[in-house]
C-alpha positions as CSV (number, residue, x, y, z in Angstrom):
1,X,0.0,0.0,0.0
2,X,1.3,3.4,-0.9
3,X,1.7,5.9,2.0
4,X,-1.1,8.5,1.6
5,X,-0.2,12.0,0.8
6,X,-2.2,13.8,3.5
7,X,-0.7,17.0,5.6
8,X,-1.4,14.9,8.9
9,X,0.8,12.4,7.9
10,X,3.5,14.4,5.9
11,X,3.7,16.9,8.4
12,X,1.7,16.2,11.5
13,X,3.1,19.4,13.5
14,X,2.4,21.9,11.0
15,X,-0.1,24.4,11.6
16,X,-2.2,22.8,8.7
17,X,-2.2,19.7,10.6
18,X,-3.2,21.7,13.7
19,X,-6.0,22.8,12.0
20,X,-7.2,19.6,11.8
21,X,-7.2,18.5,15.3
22,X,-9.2,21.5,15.8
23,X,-11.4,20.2,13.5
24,X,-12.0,17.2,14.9
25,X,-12.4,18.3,18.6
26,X,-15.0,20.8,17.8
27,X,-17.1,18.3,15.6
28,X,-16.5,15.9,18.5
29,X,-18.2,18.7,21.1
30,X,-20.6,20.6,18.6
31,X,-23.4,18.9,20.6
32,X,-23.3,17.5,23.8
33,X,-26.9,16.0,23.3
34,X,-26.7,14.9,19.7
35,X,-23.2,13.6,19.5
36,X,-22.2,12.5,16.1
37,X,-21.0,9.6,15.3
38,X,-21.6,9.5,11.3
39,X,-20.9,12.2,9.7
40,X,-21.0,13.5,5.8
41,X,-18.6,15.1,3.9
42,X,-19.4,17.7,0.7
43,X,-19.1,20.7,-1.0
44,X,-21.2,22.7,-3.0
45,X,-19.5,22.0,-6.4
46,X,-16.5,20.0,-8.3
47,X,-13.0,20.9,-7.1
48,X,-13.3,22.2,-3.5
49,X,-11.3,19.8,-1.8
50,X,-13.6,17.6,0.2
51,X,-12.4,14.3,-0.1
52,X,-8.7,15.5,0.6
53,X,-10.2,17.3,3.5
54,X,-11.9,14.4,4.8
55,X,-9.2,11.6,4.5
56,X,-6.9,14.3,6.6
57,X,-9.9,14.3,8.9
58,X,-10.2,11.0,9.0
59,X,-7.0,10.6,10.2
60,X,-7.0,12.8,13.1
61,X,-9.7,10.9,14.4
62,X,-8.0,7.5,14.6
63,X,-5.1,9.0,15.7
64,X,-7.2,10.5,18.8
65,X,-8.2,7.1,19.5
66,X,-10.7,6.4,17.9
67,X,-12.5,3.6,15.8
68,X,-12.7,4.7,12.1
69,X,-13.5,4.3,8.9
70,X,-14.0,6.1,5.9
71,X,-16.2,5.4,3.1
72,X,-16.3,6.2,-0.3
73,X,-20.0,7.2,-1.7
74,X,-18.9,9.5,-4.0
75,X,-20.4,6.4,-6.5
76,X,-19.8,9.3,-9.4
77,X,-16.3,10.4,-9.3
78,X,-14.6,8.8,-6.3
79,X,-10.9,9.3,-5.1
80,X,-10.6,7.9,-1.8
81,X,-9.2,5.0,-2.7
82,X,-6.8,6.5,-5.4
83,X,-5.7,9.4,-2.0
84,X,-5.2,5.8,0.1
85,X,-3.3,3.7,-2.7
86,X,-5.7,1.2,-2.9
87,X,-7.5,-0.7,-5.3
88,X,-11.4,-0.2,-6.0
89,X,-12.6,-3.7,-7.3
90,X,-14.7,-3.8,-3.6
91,X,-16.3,-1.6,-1.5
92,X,-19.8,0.3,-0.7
93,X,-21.2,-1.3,-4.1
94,X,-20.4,-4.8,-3.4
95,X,-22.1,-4.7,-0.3
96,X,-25.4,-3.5,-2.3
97,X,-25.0,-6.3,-4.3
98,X,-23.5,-9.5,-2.0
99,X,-25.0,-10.4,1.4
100,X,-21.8,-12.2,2.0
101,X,-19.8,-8.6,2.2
102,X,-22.5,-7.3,3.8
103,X,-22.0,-9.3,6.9
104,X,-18.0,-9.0,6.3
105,X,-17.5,-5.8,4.9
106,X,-14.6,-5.1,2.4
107,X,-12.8,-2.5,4.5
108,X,-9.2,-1.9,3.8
109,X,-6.8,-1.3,6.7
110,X,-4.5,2.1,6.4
111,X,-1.2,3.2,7.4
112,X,-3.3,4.8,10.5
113,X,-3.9,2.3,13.0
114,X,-8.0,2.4,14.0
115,X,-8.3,4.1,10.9
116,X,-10.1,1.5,7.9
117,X,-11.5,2.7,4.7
118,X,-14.7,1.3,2.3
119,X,-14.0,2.0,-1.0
120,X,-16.9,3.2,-3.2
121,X,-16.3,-0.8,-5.4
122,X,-17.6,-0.4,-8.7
123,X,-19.0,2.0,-10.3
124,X,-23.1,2.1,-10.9
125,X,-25.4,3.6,-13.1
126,X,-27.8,4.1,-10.5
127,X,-25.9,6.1,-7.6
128,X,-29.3,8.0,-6.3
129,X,-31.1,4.9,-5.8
130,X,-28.5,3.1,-4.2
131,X,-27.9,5.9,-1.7
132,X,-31.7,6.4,-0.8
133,X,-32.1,2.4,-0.2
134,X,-33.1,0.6,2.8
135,X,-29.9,-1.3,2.0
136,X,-27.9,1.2,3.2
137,X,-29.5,1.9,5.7
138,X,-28.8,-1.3,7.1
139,X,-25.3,-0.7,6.0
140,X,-24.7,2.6,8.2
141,X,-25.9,0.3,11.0
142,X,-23.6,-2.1,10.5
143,X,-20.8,0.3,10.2
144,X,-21.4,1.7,13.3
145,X,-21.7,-1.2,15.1
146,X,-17.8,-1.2,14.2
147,X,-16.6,2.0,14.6
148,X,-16.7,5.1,16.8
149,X,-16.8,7.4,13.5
150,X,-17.9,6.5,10.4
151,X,-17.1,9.5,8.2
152,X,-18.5,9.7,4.5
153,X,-17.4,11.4,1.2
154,X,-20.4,12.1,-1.2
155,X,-21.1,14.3,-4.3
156,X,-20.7,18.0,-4.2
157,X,-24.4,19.3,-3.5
158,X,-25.1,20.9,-6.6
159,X,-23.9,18.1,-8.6
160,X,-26.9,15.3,-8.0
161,X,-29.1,14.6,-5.3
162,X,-26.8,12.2,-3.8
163,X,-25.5,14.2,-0.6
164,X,-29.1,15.2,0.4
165,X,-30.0,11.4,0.4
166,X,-27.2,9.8,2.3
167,X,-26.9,13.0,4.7
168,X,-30.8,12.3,5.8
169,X,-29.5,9.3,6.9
170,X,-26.6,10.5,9.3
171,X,-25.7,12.4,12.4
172,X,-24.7,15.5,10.5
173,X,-22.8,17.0,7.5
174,X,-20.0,19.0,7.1
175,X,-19.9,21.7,3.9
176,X,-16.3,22.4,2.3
177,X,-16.0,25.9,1.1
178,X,-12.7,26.6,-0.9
179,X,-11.9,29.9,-0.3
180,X,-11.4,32.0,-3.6
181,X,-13.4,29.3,-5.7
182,X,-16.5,28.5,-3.9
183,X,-19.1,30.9,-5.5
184,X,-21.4,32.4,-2.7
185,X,-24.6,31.7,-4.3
186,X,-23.7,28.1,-4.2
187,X,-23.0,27.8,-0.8
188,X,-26.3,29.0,0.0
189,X,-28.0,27.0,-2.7
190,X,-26.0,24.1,-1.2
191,X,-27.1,24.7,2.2
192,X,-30.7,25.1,1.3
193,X,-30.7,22.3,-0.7
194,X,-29.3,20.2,2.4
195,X,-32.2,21.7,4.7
196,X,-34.7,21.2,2.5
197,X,-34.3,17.3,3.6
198,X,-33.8,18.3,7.3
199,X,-30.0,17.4,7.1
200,X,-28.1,18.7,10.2
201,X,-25.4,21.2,9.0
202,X,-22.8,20.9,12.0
203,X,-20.9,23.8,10.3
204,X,-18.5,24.7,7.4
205,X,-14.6,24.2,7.0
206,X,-12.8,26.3,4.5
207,X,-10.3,24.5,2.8
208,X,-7.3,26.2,0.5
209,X,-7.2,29.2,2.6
210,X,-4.0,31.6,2.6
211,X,-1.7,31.1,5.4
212,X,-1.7,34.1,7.3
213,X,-5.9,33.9,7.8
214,X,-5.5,31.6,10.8
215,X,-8.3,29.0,11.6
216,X,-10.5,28.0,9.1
217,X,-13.5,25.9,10.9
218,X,-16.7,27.9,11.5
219,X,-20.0,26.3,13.5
């Protein structure tokens, strides 16, 4: 397996790395009474960072400790796997498809010990209806049951309904806003969008920002 390029592993006392941890602790406090154990990741559009984001999330988590893993249902353009050096022939689909990897899931250890990820598996013509399932649902469950995080990558917003389907299913979701890129009316159509199906926004990260603007998490 190829060591992942991801700041927290590269460079895990840089202030980028930081950032991360502070990430991670307030998403772990956001809500005392709804704690969130699975979360989604998206942005409003193509090309704002998310699933780098997330896989350096992901690994701040394990590295606190805690049970994780990280699935792929970007079932569109996925790149988890390609970030983590590993191959995609199994993963979220399979499990759709094959009750024998639904009761043993194909999840690939990492580098990052506690840290596992589920590939998206092959591609499908049908992403939408796969994510609104009741087969997922029962795959979430059985995810948790193994994990204290289960952290999911998904389509930008704007993109397909994808994120709006699989984030009615979860704790909460997380938006990615890359700063100079991310256009303002689509962070508020994205956000709308993601209400509209009584998603819980636990905030926005801004990724790509310049140096010298400190901290980039907002709740």
């Amino acid at each position: 397996m190829a060591t992942p390029k991801l700041i927290t592993l590269t460079d895990p006392r840089s202030a980028a790395a930081e950032a991360y941890r502070t990430l991670r602790t307030n998403l772990m406090l956001s809500s005392v009474e709804q704690p969130i154990h699975t979360l989604l990741v998206t942005s409003p559009a193509d090309g704002e960072g998310k699933s780098t984001l997330l896989a350096n999330l992901a690994v701040t988590f394990a590295q606190g400790g805690n049970r994780t893993i990280l699935v792929d249902t970007d079932l569109r353009r996925p790149l988890q796997h390609d970030l983590w050096g590993l191959t995609n022939e199994r993963g979220l689909t399979t499990m759709m498809q094959d009750d024998t990897a639904l009761s043993t899931p194909p999840l690939c250890g990492t580098v990052v010990p506690n840290l596992q990820i589920l590939p998206s598996g092959p591609l499908t013509t049908n992403a939408a209806d796969v994510l609104s399932s009741q087969r997922l649902t029962e795959i979430i469950g059985l995810l948790k049951a193994r994990a204290n995080y289960v952290l999911f990558d998904s389509p930008p917003v704007l993109a397909a309904t994808d994120a709006a389907l699989l984030g009615s299913k979860l704790d909460g979701a997380l938006l990615v806003i890359r700063a100079g890129h991310t256009r303002r009316d689509h962070a508020a159509r994205a956000r709308q969008a993601l209400e509209r199906v009584h998603v819980r926004i636990v905030g926005a990260v801004l990724s790509h920002a310049p140096r010298e603007s400190g901290g980039g998490y907002y709740g």
